[in-house]
C-alpha positions in Angstrom: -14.2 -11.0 -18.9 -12.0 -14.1 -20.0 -10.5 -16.2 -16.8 -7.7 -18.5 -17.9 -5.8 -21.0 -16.1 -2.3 -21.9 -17.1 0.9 -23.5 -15.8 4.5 -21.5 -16.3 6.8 -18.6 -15.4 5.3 -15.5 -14.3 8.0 -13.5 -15.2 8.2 -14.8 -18.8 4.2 -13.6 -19.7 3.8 -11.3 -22.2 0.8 -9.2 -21.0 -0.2 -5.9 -19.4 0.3 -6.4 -15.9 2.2 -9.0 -13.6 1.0 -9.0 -10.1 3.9 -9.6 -7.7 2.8 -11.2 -4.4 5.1 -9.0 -2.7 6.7 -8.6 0.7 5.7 -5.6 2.9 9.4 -4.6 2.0 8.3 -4.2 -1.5 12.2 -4.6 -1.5 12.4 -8.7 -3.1 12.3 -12.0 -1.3 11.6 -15.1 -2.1 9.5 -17.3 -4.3 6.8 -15.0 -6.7 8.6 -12.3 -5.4 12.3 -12.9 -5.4 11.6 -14.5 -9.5 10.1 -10.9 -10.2 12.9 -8.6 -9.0 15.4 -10.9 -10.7 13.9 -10.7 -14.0 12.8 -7.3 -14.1 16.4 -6.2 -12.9 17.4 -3.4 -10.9 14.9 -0.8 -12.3 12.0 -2.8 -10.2 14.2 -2.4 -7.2 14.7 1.1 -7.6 11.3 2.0 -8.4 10.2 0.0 -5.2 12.9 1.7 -2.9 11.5 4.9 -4.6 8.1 3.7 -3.2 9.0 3.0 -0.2 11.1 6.3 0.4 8.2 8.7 -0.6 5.0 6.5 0.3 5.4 3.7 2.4 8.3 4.0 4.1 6.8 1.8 7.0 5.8 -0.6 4.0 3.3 -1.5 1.9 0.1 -2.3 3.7 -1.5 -6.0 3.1 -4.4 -6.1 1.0 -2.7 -2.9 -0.9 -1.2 -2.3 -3.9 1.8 -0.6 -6.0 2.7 -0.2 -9.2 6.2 0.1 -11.1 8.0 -1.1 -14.3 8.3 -4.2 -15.2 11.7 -3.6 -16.2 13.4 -6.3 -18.1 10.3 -8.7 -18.6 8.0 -8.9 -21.0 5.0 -7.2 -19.0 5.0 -3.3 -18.9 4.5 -3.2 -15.5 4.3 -4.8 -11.9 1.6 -4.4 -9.3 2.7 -5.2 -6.4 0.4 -6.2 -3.4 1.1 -8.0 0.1 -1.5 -11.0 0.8 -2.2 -11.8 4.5 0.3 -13.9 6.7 -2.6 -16.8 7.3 -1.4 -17.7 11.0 -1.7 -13.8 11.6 -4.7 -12.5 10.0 -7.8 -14.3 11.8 -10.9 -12.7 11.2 -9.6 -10.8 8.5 -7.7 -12.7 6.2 -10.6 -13.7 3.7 -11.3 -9.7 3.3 -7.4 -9.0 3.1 -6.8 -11.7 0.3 -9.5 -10.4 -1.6 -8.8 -6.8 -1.4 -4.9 -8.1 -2.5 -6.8 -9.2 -5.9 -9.2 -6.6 -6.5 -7.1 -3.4 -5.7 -4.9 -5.5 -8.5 -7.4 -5.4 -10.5 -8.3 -1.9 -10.4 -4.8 -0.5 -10.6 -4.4 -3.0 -14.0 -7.8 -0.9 -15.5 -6.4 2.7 -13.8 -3.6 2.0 -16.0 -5.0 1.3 -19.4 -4.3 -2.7 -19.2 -6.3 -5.0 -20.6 -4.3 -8.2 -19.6 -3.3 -9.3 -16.1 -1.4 -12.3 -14.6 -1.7 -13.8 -11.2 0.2 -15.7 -9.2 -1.5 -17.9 -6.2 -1.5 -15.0 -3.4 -0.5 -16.0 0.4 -0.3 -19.7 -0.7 3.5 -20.2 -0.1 5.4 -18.5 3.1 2.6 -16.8 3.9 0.7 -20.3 4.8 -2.8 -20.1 3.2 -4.4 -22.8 2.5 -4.2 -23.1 -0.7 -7.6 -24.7 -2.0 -9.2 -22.1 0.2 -7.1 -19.1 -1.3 -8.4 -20.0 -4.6 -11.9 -20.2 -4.5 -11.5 -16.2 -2.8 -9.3 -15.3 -5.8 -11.6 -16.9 -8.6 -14.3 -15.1 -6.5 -12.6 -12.0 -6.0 -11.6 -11.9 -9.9 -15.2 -13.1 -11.3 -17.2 -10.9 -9.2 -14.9 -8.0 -10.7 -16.8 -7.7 -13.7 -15.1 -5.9 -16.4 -15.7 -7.0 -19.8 -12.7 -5.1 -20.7 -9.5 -7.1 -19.1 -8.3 -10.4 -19.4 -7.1 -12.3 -16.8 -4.7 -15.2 -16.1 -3.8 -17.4 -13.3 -0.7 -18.4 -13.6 1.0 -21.5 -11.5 4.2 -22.9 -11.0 3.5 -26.6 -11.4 0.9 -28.9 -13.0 -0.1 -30.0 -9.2 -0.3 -26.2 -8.6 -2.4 -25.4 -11.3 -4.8 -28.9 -11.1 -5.8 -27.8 -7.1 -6.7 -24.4 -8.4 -8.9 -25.7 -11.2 -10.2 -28.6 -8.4 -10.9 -25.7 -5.5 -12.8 -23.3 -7.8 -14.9 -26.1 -9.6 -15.6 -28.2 -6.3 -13.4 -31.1 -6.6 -11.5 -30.9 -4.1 -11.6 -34.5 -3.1 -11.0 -35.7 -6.4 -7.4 -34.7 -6.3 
């Protein structure tokens, strides 16, 4: 498996699968979310409202995951997974973060894809600390093990990107 770090626009990636840090909705929002349903136009709606109608019509469960078109963007398609709310989770939110990645995982190989993008999961709204988010998703992603996809963390900023690399490395005070 190949792990790469980068800095940029998820919704501008040219690989498999995009993972959408999603609202329970599944219906848009803001940040990660809001980015993707704008660029992938109204056929990532739809498919979501589809979702919702036939399978989740209370919404999407955290830790779970969907998948639809990626419409207008360059990926073929979206999985879509709701992290854990950090002030609500307790307990639980180390296990719910890292089901959010691998469920992603597993619906990107399900699907034939050998590429995936991440964004940082839970880190914005949802209040995660976000040094501590990252060392579960590196872990999450490395203990995967599957020679056969490629895999990209994807950030929004060079400070972004730099506490990622610092979290999952150990330097956390060298920031």
């Amino acid at each position: 498996m190949k792990i790469y770090l980068k800095e940029g626009d998820i919704t501008r990636v040219e690989v498999c699968a995009v993972v959408n840090a999603a609202n329970a909705s599944l219906l848009g929002g803001g940040g990660v979310d809001g980015a993707i349903h704008a660029a992938g136009g109204p056929q990532v709606l739809e498919a979501c409202r589809e979702i919702r109608k036939c399978n989740y019509p209370n919404g999407l469960p955290t830790g779970e995951v969907v998948v639809t078109t990626a419409g207008e963007m360059k990926a073929r398609y979206v999985i879509h997974t709701v992290g854990p709310v950090y002030a609500h989770c307790k307990s639980e939110c180390e296990q719910l973060l890292t089901n959010a990645y691998v469920n992603s995982m597993k619906k990107a190989l399900e699907k034939g894809c050998h590429s995936i993008v991440f964004p940082a999961i839970s880190t914005g709204v949802y209040g995660y600390p976000p040094a501590e988010a990252a060392k579960i998703a590196y872990r999450a992603v490395k203990c995967f093990e599957n020679e056969e996809i490629e895999v990209t963390f994807i950030f929004h900023s060079p400070g972004s990107l730099t506490l990622f690399e610092n979290a999952i490395t150990g330097n956390e005070g060298k920031l």
